[in-house]
N, C-alpha and C positions, 0 to 999 in steps of 0.2 A: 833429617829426612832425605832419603833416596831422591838424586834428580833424574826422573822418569818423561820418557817424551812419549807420544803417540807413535807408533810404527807410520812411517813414511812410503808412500807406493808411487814411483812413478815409470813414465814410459818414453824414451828418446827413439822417437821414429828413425832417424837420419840414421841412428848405430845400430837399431834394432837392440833397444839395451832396455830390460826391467828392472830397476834398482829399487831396493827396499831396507829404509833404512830404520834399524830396530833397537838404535843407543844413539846418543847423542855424544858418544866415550868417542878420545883422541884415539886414532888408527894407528898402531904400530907396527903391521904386518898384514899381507893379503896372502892367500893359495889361492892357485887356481882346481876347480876340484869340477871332471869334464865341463860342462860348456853354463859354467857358474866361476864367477869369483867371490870370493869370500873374506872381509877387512876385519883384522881381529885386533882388539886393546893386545898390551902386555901381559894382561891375565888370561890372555885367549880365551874371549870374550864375542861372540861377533857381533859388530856396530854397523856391517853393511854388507847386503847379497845382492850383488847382480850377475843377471841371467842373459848370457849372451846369445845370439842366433834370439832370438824371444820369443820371436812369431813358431818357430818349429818345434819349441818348446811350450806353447801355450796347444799349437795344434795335437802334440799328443797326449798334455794333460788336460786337455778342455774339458772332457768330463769327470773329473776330479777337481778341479782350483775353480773352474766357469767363469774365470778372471777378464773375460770380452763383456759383460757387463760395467765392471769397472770402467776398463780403458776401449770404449769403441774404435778407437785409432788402429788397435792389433787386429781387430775383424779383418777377416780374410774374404776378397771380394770374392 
């Protein structure tokens, strides 16, 4: 049997960082791909995306993702 985890969503105010984590697979390599990085197995795989800047990135996908229900913390005062 496949060991499968729940996608992981969180939010690090201090970095302004969204990390979403989508395998539970050892990281053998990261790109950065614009203002996202992205951690891939050996099989280039990805196990983990974070969104950096997050707030300016949630501001112009707000109406697409609507991700401030999620995480109140990134609401913009």
């Amino acid at each position: 049997m496949e060991n499968k985890i729940i996608p992981k969503l969180s939010y690090e105010p201090e970095a302004d960082v969204l990390s979403w984590e989508v395998s539970n697979a050892p990281i053998d390599y990261a790109e950065e791909v614009g203002d996202m990085i992205v951690h891939f197995t050996k099989d280039h795989k990805p196990v983990l995306i974070e969104v950096v800047r997050a707030k300016d990135f949630m501001k112009s996908a707000e109406h697409v993702v609507g991700m401030k229900r999620l995480h109140p913390e990134m609401a913009m005062a």
